[in-house]
C-alpha positions in Angstrom: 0.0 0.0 0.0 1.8 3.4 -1.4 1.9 6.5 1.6 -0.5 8.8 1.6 1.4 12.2 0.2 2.1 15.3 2.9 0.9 18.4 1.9 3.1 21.7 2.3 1.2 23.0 5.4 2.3 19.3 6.7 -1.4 18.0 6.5 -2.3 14.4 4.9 -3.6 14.6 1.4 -5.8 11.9 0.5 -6.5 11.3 -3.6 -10.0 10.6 -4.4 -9.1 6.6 -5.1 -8.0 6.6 -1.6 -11.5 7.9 -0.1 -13.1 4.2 -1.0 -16.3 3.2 0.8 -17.7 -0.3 0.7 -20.5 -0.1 -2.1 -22.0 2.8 -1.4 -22.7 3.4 2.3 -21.8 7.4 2.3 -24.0 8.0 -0.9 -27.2 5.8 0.2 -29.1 8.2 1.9 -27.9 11.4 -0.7 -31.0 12.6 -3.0 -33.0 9.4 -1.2 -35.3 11.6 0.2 -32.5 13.1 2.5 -32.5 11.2 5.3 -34.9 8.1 4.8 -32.2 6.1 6.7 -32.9 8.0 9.8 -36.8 9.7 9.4 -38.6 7.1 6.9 -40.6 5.3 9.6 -39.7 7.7 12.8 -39.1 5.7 16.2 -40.3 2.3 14.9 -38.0 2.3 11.9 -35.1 -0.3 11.5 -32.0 0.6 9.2 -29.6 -1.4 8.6 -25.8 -1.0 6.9 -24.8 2.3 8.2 -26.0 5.1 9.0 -23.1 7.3 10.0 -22.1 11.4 9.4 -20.7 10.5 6.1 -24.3 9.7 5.2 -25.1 13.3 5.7 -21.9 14.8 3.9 -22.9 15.8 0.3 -19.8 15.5 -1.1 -19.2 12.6 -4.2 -16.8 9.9 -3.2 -14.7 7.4 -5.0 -16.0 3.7 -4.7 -14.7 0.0 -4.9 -15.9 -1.9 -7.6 -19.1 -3.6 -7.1 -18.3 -7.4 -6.9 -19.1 -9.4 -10.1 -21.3 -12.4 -9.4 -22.8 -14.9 -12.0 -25.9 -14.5 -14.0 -27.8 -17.5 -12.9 -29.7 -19.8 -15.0 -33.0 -17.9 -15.5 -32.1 -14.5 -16.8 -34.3 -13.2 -19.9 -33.7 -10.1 -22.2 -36.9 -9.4 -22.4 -36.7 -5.5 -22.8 -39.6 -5.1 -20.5 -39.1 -1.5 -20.4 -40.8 -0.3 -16.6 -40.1 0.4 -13.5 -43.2 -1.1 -11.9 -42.4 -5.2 -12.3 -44.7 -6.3 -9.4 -47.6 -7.4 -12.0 -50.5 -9.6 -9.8 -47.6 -10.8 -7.3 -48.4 -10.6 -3.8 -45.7 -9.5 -1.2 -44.2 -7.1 0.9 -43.5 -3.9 -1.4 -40.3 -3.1 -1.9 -38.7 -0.1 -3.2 -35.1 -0.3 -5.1 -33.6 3.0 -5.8 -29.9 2.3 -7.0 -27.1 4.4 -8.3 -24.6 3.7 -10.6 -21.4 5.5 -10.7 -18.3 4.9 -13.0 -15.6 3.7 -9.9 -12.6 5.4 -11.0 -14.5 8.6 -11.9 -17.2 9.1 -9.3 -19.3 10.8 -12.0 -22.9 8.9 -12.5 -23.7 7.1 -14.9 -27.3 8.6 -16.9 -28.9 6.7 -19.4 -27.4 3.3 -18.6 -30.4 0.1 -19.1 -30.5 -1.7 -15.5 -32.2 -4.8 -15.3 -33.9 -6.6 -12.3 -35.1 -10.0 -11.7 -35.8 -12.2 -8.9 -38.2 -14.7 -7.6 -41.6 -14.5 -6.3 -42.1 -14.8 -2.5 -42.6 -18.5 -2.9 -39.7 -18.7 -4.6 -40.4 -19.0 -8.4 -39.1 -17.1 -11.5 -41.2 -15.8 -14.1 -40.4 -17.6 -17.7 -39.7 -20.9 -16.1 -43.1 -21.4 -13.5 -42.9 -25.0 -15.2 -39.3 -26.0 -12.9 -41.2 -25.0 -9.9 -39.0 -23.7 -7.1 -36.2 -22.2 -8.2 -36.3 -23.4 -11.5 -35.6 -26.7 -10.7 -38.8 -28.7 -10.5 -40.2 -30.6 -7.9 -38.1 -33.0 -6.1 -38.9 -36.9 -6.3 -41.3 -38.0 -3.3 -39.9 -41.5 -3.3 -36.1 -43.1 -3.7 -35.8 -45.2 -7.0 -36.0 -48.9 -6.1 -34.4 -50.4 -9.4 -30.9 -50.2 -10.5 -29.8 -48.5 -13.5 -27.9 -50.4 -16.1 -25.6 -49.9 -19.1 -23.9 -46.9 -20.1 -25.8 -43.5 -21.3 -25.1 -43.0 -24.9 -26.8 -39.6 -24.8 -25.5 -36.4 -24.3 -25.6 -34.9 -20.9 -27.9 -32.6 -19.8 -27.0 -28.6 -20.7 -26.7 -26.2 -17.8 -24.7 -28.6 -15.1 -26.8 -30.9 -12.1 -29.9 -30.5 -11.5 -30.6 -28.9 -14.9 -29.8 -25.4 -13.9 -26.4 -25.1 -13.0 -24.5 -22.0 -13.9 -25.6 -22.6 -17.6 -28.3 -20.5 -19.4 -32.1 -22.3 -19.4 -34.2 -21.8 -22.0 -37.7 -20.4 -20.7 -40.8 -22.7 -20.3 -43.8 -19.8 -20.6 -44.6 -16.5 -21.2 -44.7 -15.2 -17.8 -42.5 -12.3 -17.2 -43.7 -10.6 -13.8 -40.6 -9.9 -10.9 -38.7 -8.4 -14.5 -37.7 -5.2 -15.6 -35.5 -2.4 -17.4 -35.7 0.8 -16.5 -32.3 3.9 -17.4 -30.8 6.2 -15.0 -30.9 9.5 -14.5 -28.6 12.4 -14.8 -28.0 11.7 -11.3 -27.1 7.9 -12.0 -30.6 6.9 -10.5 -33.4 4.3 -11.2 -36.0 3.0 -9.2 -37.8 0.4 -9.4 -41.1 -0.8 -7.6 -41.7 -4.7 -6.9 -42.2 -7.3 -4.1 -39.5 -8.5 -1.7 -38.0 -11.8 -2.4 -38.6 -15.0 -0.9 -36.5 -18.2 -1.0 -35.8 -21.5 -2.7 -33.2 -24.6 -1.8 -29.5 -23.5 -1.8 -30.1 -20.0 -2.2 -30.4 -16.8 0.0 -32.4 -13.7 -0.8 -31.5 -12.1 -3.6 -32.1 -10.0 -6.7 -30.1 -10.0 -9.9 -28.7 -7.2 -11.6 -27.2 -5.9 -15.2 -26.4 -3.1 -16.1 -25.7 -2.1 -19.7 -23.8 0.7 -21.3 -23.1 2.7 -24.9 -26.5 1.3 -26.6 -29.2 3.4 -28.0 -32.8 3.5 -26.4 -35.6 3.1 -28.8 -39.4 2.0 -28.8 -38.7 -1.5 -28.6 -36.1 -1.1 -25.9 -32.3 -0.5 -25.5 -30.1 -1.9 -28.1 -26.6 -2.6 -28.7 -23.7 -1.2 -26.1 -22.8 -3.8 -23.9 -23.0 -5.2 -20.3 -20.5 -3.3 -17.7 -21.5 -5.4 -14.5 -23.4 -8.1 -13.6 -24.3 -9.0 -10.3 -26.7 -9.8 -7.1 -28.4 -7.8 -4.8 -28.5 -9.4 -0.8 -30.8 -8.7 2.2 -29.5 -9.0 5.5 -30.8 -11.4 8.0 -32.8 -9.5 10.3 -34.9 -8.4 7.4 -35.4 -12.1 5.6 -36.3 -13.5 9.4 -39.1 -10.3 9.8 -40.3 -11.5 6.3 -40.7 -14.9 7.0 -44.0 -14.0 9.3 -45.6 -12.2 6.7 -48.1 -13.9 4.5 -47.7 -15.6 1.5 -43.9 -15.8 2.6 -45.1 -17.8 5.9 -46.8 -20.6 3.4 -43.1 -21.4 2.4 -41.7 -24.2 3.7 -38.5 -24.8 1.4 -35.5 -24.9 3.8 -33.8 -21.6 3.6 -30.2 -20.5 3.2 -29.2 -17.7 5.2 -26.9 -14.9 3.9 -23.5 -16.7 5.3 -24.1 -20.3 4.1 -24.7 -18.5 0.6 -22.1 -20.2 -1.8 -22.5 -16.6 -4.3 -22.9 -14.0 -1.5 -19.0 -12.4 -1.6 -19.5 -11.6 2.1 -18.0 -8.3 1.5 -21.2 -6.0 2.3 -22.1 -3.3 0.6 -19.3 -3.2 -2.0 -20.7 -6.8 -2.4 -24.4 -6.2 -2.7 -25.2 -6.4 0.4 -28.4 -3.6 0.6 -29.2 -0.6 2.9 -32.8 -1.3 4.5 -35.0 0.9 6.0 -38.6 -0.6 6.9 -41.1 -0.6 10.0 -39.4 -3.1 12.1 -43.2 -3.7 14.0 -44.7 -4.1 10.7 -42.4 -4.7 7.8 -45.4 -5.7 5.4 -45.9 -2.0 5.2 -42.9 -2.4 3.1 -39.4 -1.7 2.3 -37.3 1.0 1.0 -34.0 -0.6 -0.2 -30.9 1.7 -1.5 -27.5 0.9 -2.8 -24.5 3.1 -5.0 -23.1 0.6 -7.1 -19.5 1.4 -8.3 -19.0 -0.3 -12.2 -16.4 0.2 -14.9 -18.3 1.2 -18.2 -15.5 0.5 -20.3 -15.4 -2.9 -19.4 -17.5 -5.7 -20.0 -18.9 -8.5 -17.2 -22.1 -10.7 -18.9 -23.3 -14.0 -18.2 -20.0 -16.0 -19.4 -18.3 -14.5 -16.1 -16.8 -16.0 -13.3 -15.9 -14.4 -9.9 -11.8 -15.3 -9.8 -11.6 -18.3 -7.2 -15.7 -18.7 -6.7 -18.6 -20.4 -7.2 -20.7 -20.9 -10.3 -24.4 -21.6 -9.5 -24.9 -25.7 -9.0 -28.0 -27.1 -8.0 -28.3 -28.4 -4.4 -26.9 -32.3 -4.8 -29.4 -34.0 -2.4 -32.7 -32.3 -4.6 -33.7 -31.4 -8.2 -33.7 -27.9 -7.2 -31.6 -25.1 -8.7 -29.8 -22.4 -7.4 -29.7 -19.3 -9.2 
């Protein structure tokens, strides 16, 4: 790690890649509503990453790069152009205002394409309702009681075990609800409006993210440019467990993973998706206002044939048909 350089009056001089905060934390709460952190839901609010005077500062800082994660096996580029993706799904509402900011310049980035898709609060994707829970179909009731013989002469299964793997599935319907693209601002902002996610075997809660650069935006959608990040958006613990009382999320009985026995979460926090809450903590099914500043590198490109260096791709759960994604 280089020194920091001394400045003639003999005070430290810190360059603006120095000043890095993890994903966003001193941003969050800027030009989202001011202080919704701290004032959203007045003395029975919850918040959680951090709320801190940094929070409160105005001034632009430089960011680590959002981690890349993998793509998962269900996305769809469906140019569904809105910023409303709830459709007839029932759940807690959620609010996702993100930013996106070039990391090395701090400046924003306007008019980049984000796109959004998670599961339904019983756990199912949109585009593939006919794999059931999380894509991967409904596991076997009963243990096979004859022996296989012979050799396959076939060719495997695409996609990895369980049919899903970290491999690209083709849809099985029409269904797009839980999916959206929607551009940023001049501010680097989009919001979107949708449920909050529930769960399905060998996954925590999650939302997926892209977020796509240099096209053109026309009637039919955005084409063209090309993908600068791809990754996952995380809820923390306390959150999921309030969740989990609220009807229809109570009717799920898949065993859940929590955010540390995720095999994808980076467990880096914020810088690793890891999302600032703030929600009634007596009454979370009034819903959710969730906020993140996600730091990308526009010139380069992270899409679905990515790999974090050293981690996981998505595998399905051995012990069960189901998928993670």
């Amino acid at each position: 790690m280089t020194e920091t350089p001394e400045r003639a009056d003999g005070l430290t001089e810190l360059t603006r890649r120095k000043v890095v905060v993890a994903g966003g934390a001193a941003v969050a709460v800027v030009g989202v509503g001011g202080g919704l952190a701290a004032t959203a839901f007045a003395d029975d609010s919850t918040t959680t990453g951090s709320a801190s005077a940094a929070e409160s500062s105005a001034a632009e800082t430089c960011y680590a790069l959002t981690t890349e994660t993998t793509e998962g096996p269900y996305y769809i580029d469906a140019d569904k152009l809105r910023q409303d993706i709830t459709e007839d799904q029932e759940g807690i509402p959620l609010t996702l205002r993100l930013k996106v900011i070039d990391a090395e310049t701090c400046k924003p980035l306007k008019n980049a394409a984000v796109d959004i898709w998670h599961c339904s609060a019983l756990g199912v994707y949109s585009g593939y309702e006919g794999m059931g829970s999380g894509g991967g179909g409904t596991p076997p009731t009963g243990a096979p009681t004859d022996i296989p013989s012979g050799t396959p002469t076939g060719e495997p299964p695409s996609g990895g075990p369980g049919g899903g793997g970290g491999g690209h599935q083709e849809p099985t319907d029409d269904e797009r609800y839980l999916r959206g693209t929607w551009r940023t601002d001049k501010h680097g902002y989009v919001i979107f409006r949708t449920v909050f996610p529930g769960w399905y075997q060998g996954r925590c809660v999650h939302i997926h993210v892209k977020v796509h650069v240099d096209g053109t935006w026309t009637d039919a959608g955005y084409e063209g440019g090309h993908t600068c990040h791809t990754g996952q958006l995380f809820f923390d613990e306390e959150s999921v467990l309030a969740s989990a009382e609220v009807e229809p999320y109570s009717t799920n009985t898949t065993t859940r993973t929590t955010l540390d026995e995720d095999t994808i979460y980076p467990d880096n926090g914020h810088e690793g998706g890891l999302l600032h809450l703030a929600y009634n903590k007596k009454n979370i099914a009034k819903g959710v206002h969730a906020t993140l500043t996600m730091g990308v590198a526009p010139d380069e490109t992270h899409d679905s044939t990515d790999t974090p260096p050293g981690g996981p791709t998505e595998t399905a759960t051995p012990s069960t048909s189901a998928t993670a994604s």
